[in-house]
C-alpha positions as CSV (number, residue, x, y, z in Angstrom):
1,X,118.3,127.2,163.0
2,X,115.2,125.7,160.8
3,X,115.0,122.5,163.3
4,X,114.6,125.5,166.2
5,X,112.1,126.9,164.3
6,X,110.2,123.7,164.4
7,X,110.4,123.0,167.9
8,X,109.5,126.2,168.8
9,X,105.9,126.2,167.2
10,X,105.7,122.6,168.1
11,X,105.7,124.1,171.6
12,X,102.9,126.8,170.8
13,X,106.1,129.6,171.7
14,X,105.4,133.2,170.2
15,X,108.1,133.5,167.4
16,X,110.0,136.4,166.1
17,X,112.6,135.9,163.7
18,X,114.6,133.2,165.2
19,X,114.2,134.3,168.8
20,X,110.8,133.2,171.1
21,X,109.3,135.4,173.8
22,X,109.5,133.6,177.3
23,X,107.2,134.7,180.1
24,X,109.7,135.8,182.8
25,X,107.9,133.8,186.0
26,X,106.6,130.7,183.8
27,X,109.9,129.9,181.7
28,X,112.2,131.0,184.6
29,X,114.6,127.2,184.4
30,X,114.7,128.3,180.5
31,X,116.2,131.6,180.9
32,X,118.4,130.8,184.2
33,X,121.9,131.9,184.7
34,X,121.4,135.2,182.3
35,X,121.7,138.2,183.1
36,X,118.6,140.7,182.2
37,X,121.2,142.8,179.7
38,X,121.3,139.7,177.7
39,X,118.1,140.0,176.4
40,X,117.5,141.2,173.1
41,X,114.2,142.9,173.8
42,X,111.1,142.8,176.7
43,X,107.5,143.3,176.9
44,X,105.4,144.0,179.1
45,X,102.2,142.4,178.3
46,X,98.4,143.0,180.5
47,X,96.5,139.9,180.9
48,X,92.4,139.3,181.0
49,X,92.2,140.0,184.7
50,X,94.6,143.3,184.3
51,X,97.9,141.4,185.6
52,X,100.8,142.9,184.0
53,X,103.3,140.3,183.3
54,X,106.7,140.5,181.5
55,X,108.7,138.8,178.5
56,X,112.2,138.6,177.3
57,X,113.1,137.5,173.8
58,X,115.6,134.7,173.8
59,X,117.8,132.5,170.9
60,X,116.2,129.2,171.2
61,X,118.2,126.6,172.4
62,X,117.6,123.0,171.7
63,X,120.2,121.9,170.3
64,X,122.4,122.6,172.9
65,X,120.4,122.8,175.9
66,X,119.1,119.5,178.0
67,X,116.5,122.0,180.1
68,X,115.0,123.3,176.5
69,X,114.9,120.0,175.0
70,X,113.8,117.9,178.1
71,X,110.8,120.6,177.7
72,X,109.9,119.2,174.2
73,X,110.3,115.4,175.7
74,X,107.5,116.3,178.2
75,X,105.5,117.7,175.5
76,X,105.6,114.8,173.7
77,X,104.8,112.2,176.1
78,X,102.0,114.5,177.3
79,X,100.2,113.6,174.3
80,X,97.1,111.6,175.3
81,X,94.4,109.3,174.0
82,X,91.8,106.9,175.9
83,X,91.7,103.4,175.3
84,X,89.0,101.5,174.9
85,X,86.6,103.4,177.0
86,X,88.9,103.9,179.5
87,X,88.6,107.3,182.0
88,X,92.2,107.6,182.5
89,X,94.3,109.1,179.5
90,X,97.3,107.3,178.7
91,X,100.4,108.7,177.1
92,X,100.1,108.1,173.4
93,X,104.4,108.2,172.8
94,X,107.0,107.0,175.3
95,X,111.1,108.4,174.7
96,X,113.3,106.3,175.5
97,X,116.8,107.9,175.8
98,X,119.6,105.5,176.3
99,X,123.5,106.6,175.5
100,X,123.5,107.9,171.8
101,X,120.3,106.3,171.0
102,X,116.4,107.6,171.4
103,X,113.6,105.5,170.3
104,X,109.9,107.0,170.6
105,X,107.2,104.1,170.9
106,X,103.6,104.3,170.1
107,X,102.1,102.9,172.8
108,X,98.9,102.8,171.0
109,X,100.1,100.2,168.5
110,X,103.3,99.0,170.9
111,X,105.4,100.2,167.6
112,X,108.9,102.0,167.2
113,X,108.3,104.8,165.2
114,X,111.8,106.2,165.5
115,X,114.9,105.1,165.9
116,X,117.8,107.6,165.9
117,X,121.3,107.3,167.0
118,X,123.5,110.7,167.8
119,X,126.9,111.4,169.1
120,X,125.9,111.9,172.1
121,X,122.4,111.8,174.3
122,X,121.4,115.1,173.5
123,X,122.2,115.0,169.9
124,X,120.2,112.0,169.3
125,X,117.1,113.7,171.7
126,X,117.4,116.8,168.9
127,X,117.3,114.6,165.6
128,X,114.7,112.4,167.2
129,X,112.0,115.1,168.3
130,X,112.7,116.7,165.2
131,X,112.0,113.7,163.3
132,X,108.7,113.2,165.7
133,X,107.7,116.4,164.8
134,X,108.3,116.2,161.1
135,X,106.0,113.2,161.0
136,X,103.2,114.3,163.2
137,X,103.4,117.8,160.4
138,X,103.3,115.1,157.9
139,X,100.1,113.2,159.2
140,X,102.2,110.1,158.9
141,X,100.1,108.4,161.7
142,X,97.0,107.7,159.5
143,X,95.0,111.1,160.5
144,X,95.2,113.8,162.0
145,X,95.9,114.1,165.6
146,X,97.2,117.7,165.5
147,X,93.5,120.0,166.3
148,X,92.8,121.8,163.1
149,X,91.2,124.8,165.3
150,X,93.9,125.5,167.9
151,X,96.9,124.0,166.5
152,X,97.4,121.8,169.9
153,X,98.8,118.7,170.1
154,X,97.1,117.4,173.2
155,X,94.3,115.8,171.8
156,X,92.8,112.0,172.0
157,X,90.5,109.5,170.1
158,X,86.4,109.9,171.9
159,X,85.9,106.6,173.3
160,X,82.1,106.3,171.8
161,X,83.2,107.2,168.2
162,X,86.6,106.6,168.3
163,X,86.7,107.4,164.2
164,X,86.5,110.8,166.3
165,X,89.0,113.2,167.8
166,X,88.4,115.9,170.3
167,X,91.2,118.4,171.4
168,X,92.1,118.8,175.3
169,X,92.4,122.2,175.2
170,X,89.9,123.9,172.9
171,X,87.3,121.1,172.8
172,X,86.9,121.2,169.3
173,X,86.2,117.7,167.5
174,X,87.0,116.3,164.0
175,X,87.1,113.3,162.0
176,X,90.3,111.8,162.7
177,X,91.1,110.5,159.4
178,X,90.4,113.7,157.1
179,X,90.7,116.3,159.7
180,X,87.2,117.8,158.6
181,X,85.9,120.1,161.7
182,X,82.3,118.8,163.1
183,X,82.7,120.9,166.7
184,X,84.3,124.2,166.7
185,X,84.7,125.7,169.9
186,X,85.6,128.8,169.5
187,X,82.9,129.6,166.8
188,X,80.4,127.9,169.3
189,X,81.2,130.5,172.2
């Protein structure tokens, strides 16, 4: 599935084909309740510190799965920015999932910027991160909060230049509104 697909590199997951590789230990509620024969394929891959750790390859499943997609929720109401000088990071986008209907609120602006209705709970959850993701891809927010270096979606506005965006996991920076690198971490190492 394309919408899969999507979701999957929304959530940084190492794709092949339509499958993703999970990290046994870390995505263990993701790949509960199969057995080790139902993977298509493992790998056994050595970290920096000489840690061996392995992964299975597993069909994605967010359209049918409430653990998978509650994953992609999290995700998306990690996303953080500061306002107004302030230290703590508040949650840029609130879900709200009620029956058949999910709305996802800016709460930057106090906007609705989706409103989907499904047949069911998890049906309107999978069209409405979908759509979410679709727009953020599209830069329909006025700029670009997605960091052009990493790809990472955890990023926020710098309280002294707030024309500014830094990214919480690289710590590269960029002019929000045309994306144009000024800070880029990994070249600066």
């Amino acid at each position: 599935m394309e919408s899969n697909k999507l979701i999957a590199e929304f959530m940084g997951m190492e794709l092949e084909h339509d499958m993703v590789w999970l990290h046994e230990r870390l995505h263990k509620d993701l790949i509960r309740g199969r057995d080790y024969y139902e993977y298509s394929d493992t790998k056994n891959v050595e970290d920096c510190d000489g840690l061996s750790w392995n992964y299975v390859l597993v069909d994605t499943e967010y359209h049918k799965n409430w653990v998978w997609l509650m994953k992609v929720v999290e995700k998306i109401e990690d996303i953080r920015f500061t306002f107004k000088g302030n230290e703590d990071r508040i949650p840029r986008y609130s879900v709200r999932v009620e029956n058949y209907l999910v709305d996802i609120i800016d709460n930057y602006t106090s906007e609705e910027i989706l409103h989907i209705e499904g047949d069911d709970r998890r049906d309107a959850t999978y069209k409405a991160v979908v759509e979410f993701i679709k727009k953020m891809s599209k830069e329909e927010f006025n700029g670009v909060y997605q960091c052009p270096v990493c790809d990472c979606h955890n990023t926020e506005a710098q309280h002294e230049f707030t024309h500014m965006s830094e990214c919480n996991s690289c710590g590269s920076e960029w002019i929000t509104e045309t994306g144009e690198v000024t800070f880029d971490a990994y070249e600066d190492e």
